[in-house]
PAVO-640730 format. One record per residue: residue number from 1; x negated, y, z negated of N, C-alpha, C in turn; residue in one letter. Coordinates in Angstrom, 3 decimals. Example, Ala and Ser with C-alpha at 12.3 -4.5 7.8 and 13.67 -1.06 7.14 Angstrom:
BEGIN
{1; {-13.190; -5.690; -7.800}; {-12.300; -4.500; -7.800}; {-13.200; -3.300; -7.800}; 'A'}
{2; {-12.850; -2.250; -7.080}; {-13.670; -1.060; -7.140}; {-12.900; 0.030; -7.870}; 'S'}
//
This chain:
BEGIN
{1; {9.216; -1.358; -16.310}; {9.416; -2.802; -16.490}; {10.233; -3.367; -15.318}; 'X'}
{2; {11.651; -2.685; -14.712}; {12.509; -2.985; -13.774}; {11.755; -2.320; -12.794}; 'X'}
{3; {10.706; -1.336; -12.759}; {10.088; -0.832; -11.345}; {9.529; -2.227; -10.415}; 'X'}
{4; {8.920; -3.359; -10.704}; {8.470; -4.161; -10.015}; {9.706; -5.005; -9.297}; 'X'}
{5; {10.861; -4.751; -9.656}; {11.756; -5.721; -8.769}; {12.610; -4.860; -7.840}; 'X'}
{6; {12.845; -3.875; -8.427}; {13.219; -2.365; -7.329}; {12.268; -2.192; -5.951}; 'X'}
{7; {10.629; -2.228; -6.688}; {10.296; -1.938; -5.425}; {10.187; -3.436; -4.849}; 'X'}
{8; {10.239; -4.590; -5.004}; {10.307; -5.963; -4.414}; {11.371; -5.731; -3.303}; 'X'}
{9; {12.270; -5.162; -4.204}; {13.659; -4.878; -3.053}; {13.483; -4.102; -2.593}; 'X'}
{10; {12.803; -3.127; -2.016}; {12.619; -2.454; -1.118}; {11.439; -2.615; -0.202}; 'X'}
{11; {10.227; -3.451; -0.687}; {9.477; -4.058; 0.328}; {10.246; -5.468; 1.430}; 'X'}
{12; {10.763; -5.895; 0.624}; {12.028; -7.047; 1.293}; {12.836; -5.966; 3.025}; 'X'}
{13; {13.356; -4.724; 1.885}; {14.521; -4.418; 3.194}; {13.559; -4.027; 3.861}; 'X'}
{14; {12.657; -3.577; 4.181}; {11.633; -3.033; 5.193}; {10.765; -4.119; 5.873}; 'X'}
{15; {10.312; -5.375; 5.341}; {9.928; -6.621; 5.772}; {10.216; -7.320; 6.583}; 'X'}
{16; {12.131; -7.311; 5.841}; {12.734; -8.357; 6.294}; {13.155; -8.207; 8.019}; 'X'}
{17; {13.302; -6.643; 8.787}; {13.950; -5.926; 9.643}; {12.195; -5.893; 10.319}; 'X'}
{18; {11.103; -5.660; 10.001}; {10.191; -5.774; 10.586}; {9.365; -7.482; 11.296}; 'X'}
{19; {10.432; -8.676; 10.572}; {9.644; -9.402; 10.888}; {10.846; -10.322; 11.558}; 'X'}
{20; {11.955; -9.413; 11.404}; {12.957; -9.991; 12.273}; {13.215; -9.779; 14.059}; 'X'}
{21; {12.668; -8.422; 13.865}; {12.629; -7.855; 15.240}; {11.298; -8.499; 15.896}; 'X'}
//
């Protein structure tokens, strides 16, 4: 039930550093 916002947050930290650079 909490798996879909765990992995949200972890597509985020990997996103966020890929679309920053």
């Amino acid at each position: 039930m909490f798996i879909d916002r765990d992995r949200n947050k972890i597509t985020y930290l990997i996103f966020v550093p890929f679309v920053l650079h």
